[in-house]
N, C-alpha and C positions, 0 to 999 in steps of 0.2 A: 379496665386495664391500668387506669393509675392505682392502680393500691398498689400495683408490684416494685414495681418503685420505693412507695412508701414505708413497704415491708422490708428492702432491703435494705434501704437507711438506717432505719432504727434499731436492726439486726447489727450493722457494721457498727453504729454508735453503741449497743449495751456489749460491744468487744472491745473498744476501744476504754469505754468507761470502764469494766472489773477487771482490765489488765491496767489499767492507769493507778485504780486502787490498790489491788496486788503488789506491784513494784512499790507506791508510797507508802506502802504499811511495811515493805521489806525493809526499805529506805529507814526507817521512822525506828524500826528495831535493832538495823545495825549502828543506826548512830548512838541508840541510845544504850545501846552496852558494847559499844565498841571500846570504851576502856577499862571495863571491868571485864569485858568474854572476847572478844573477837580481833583485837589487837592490843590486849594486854602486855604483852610481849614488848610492844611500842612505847608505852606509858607504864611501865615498870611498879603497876599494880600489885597488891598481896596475892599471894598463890590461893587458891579455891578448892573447897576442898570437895569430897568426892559425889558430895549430894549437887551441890551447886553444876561440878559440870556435867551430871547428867542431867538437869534442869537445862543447863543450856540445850545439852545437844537435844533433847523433846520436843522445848518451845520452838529450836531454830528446824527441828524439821516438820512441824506442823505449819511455821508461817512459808516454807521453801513449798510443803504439798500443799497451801493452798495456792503461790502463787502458779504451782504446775495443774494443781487442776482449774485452775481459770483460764493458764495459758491452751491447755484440751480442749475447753470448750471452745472458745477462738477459732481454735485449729479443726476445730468438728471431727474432732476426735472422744465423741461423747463414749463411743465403747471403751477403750482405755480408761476414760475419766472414772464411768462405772465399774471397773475392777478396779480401779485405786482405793472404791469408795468402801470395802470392809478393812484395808488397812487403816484409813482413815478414820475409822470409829475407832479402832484398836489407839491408835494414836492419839487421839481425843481425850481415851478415858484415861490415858496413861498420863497427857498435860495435867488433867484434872487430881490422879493421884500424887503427879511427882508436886505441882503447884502447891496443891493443900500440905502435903509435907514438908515442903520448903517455906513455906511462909511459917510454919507453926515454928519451924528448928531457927528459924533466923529470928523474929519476935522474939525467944527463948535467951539467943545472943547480943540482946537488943539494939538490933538492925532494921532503923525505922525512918520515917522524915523528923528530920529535925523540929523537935519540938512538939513531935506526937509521944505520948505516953507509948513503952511496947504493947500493951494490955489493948488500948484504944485501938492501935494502928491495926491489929490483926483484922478489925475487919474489914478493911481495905481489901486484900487479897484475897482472903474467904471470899467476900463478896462477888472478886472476878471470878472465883472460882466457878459459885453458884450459876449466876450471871451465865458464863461460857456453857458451861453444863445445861444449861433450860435451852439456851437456842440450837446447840449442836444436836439434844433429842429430836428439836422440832425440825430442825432441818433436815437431819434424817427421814423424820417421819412422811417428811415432805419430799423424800428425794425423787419421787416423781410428777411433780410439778415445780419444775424449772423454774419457775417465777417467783414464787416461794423460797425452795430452794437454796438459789444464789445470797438474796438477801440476809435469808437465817446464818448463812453460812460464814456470809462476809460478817454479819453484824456482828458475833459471834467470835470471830478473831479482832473488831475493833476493841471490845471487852478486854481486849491482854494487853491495849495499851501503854497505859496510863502507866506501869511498871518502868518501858523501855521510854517516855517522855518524858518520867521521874528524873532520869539520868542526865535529860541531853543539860548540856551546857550552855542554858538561855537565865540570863536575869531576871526573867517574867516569874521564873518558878518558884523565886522567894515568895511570892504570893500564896502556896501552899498547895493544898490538895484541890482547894476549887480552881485555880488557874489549871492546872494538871488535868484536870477531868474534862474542863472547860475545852483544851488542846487538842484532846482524844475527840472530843465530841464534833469537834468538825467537821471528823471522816465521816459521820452521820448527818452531819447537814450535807455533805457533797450526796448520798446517796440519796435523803431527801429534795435536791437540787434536781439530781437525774429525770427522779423520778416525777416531780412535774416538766421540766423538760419537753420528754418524751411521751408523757402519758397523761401529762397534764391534772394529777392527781395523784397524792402519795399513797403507793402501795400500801394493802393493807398488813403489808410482811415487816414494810418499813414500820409505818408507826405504832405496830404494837413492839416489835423487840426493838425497836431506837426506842421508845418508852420504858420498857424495862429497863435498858443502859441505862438512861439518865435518870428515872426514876430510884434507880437503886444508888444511885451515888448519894446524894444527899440523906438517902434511908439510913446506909451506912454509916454517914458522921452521925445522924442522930440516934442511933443504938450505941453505937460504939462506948458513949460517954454512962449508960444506964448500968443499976446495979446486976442488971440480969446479965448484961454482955457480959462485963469486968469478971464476974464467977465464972461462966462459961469459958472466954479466955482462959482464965487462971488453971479450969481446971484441966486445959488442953494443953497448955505448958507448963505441968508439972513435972 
């Protein structure tokens, strides 16, 4: 008779915990293009042109359906959660088409961090690209085991990061792209946190796609600078 208990703790804690991440990764994205997308208006930004704000309205209604579908499951509103979930693919591949398009057209403008070459920097975003696109099949693939699932899912939108943390307005980020990565990555130590928490062992969902996340960052800088990148790049923004 004490398991029931035990089972319904842990249940209330993994609602509490992916709507806590939900909100700060909403948090995390509106601060971080709130003065280029979301209150430009306010800070009297350059106008954006027509690729950019459909980039926005994509990105912003994938991180908005994921925080509604974590708020679903919460709410044990799993059947809803489940029809959202063929939009959701829909909307996935479309981040993934409009993201690679945008990054390649802005590279092209040379809109990059300061003091990255545009040629080098592109694969910064490719990279998220990739990155997003390998957990969101797997989370799919997995969208009947919930345990799974959530994590591919959530990790999955941690990967778009590093874009809207570029932006915030913190002195740490002269440091460059490893502080910035560094930043994103914490929303995967909280999930790796969770996860022994509660379970007293890191899910095996956790540490292989929090391994690809941070595994690919570093991969990243070290292609990036190679003669095979540089041709590749060059010949995607010709």
């Amino acid at each position: 008779m004490a398991v029931q208990p035990r089972i319904l703790t842990v249940r209330r804690r993994e609602r509490l915990f992916y709507i806590t991440m939900a909100v700060a990764i909403l948090i995390t994205v509106f601060a971080g293009f709130s003065r280029s997308y979301f209150l430009k208006a306010q800070f009297g930004t350059p106008p954006l042109s027509l690729l950019l704000h459909v980039h926005g309205v994509v990105f912003t209604a994938w991180i908005l359906l994921f925080l509604t579908q974590t708020s679903l499951v919460a709410a044990r509103r799993a059947d809803i959660h489940r029809r959202l979930g063929a939009f959701g693919g829909v909307l996935a591949a479309l981040v993934v088409i409009v993201g690679t398009a945008t990054a390649i057209i802005r590279v092209k403008q040379g809109a990059t961090v300061p003091g990255v070459p545009p040629l080098n920097f592109l694969a910064v975003p490719l990279f998220d690209m990739v990155v997003f696109a390998i957990l969101i099949s797997a989370g799919l693939h997995y969208r009947h085991r919930a345990d799974v699932h959530k994590r591919l899912m959530t990790l999955a939108t941690i990967a778009l990061l590093p874009a809207p943390i570029s932006r915030l307005p913190l002195a740490i980020l002269q440091g460059g792209l490893p502080v910035i990565f560094g930043l994103a990555d914490l929303f995967i130590v909280a999930l790796v946190l969770y996860d022994l928490a509660t379970w007293k062992h890191i899910h095996r969902a956790t540490l292989w796609g929090g391994l690809l996340v941070v595994a690919s960052q570093p991969l990243r800088l070290m292609i990036s600078g190679t003669p095979a990148w540089l041709a590749f790049a060059g010949w995607l923004t010709r």
